[in-house]
C-alpha positions in Angstrom: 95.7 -52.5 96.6 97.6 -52.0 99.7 97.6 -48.2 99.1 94.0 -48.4 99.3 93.6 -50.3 102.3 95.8 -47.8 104.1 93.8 -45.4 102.7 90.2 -46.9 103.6 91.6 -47.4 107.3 92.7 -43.9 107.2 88.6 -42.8 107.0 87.3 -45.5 109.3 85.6 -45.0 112.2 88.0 -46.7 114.5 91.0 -44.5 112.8 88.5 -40.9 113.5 87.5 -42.0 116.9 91.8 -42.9 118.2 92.2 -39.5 116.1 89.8 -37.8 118.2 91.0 -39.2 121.7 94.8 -38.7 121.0 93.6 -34.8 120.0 91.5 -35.2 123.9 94.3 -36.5 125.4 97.1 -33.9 124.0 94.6 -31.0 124.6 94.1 -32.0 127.9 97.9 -32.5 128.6 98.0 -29.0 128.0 95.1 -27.2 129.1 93.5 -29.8 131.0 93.9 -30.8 135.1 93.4 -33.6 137.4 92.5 -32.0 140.9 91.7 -33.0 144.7 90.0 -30.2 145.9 90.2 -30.2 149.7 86.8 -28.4 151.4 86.2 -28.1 155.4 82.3 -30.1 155.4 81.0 -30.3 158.8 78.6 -32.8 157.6 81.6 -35.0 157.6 82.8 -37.3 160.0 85.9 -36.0 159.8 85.0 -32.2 159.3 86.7 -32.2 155.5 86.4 -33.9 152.5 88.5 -34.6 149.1 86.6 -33.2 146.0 88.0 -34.9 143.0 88.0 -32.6 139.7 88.4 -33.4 136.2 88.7 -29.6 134.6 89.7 -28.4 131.1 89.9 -24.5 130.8 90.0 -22.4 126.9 89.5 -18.7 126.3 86.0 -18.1 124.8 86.9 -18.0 120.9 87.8 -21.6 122.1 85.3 -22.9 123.9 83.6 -24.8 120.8 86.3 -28.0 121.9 85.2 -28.0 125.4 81.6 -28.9 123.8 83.7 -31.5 122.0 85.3 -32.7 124.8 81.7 -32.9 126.4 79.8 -34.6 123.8 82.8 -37.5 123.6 82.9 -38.3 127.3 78.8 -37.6 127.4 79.3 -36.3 131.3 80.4 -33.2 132.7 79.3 -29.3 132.1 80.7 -26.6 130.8 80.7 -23.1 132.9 82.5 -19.7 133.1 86.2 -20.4 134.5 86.0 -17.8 136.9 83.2 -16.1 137.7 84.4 -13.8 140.1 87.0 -12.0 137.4 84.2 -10.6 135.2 87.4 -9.6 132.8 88.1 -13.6 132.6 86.2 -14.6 129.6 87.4 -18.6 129.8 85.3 -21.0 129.8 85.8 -24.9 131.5 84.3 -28.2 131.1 84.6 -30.0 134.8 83.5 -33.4 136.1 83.0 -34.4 139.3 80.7 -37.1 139.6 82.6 -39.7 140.9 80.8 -42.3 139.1 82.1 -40.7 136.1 85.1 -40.4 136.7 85.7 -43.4 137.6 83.2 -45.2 134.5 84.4 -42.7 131.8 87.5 -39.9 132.5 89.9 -42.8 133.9 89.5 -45.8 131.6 90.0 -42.8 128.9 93.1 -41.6 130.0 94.6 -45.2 131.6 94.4 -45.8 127.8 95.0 -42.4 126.2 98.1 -41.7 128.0 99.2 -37.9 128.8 102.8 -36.9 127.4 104.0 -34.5 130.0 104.3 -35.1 133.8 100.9 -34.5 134.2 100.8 -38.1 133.4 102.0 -38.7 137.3 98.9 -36.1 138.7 96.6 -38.6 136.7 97.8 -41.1 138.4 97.5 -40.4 141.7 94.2 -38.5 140.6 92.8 -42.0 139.5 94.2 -43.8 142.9 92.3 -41.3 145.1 89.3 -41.5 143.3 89.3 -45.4 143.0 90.0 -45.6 147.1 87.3 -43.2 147.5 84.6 -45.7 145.8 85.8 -48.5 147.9 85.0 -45.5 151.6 89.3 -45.5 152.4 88.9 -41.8 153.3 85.9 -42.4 155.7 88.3 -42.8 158.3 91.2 -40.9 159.5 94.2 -43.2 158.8 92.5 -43.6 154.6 91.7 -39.7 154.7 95.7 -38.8 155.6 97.2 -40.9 153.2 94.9 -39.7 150.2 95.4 -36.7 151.5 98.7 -36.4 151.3 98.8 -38.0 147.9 96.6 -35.3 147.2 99.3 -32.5 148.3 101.9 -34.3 145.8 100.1 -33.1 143.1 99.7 -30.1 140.7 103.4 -29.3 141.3 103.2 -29.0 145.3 101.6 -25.7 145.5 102.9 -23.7 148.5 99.7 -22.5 149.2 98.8 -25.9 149.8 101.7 -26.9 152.7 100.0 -24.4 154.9 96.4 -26.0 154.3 97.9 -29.2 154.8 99.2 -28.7 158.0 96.2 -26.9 159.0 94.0 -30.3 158.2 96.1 -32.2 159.8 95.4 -30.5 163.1 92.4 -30.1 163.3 91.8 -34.2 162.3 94.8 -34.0 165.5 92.1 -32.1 167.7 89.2 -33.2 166.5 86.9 -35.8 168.8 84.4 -36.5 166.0 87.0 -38.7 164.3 86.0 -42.8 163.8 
């Protein structure tokens, strides 16, 4: 009789759905990315703004889990990965609406935990995002410090030191600023 209770809970729902979500959260651990886009926006106060990204990229043959992945958070789209590299045939499913990431992509991966140090991007990912609802970057002192949490993440590009210093002076220069 125990046998078969292991058994029946092996089928249940709950057991398919936690299946499902750990396969989410380990696909995303390796294919997936937490990102703060940084975009000059002159219809800013401050002349920039932080675009938070939830993207998961997979080659065409693939894309059937970003559809998945879709369908289980119900927000999102799915588009060609880089449009510009007509030889790129990848596809990704992104999220930006902040209201979803913040209602749907974070509660599922503050429970669904990521394995590798990407664990540490969603982390600050999720802190950004969650200051950002509360208006912290609407100011310059708020926009700096996400900012620079922002530059801590996706391995410290280099690319990125240049742009960050580049922000950083115009907000210096700039007499728009609140």
């Amino acid at each position: 009789m125990n046998d078969n209770r292991k058994s029946n809970n092996f089928l249940s729902a709950d057991n398919q759905q936690e299946r499902s979500d750990s396969y989410i959260s380990g696909f995303v651990d390796g294919e997936g990315s937490f990102h703060i886009a940084i975009q000059r926006a002159k219809h800013t106060c401050l002349g920039w703004q932080l675009i938070p990204e939830f993207h998961v990229s997979q080659n065409f043959d693939y894309a059937k889990i970003l559809k998945f992945i879709k369908e289980r958070f119900d927000c999102g789209y799915i588009k060609p990965n880089h449009a510009r590299n007509v030889r790129d045939k990848s596809y990704a499913y992104v999220v930006r609406n902040r209201n979803h990431l913040l209602k749907k992509i974070i509660p599922f991966f503050t429970h669904n935990k990521l394995l590798s140090p990407k664990q540490d991007d969603f982390e600050k990912f999720a802190y950004i995002v969650r200051k950002m609802d509360k208006n912290f970057h609407l100011n310059r002192k708020g926009f700096l410090q996400l900012l620079k949490v922002a530059f801590t993440m996706n391995r410290n590009g280099i690319y990125r030191k240049k742009k960050l210093e580049e922000i950083v002076e115009s907000l210096k220069s700039s007499t728009t600023i609140r």
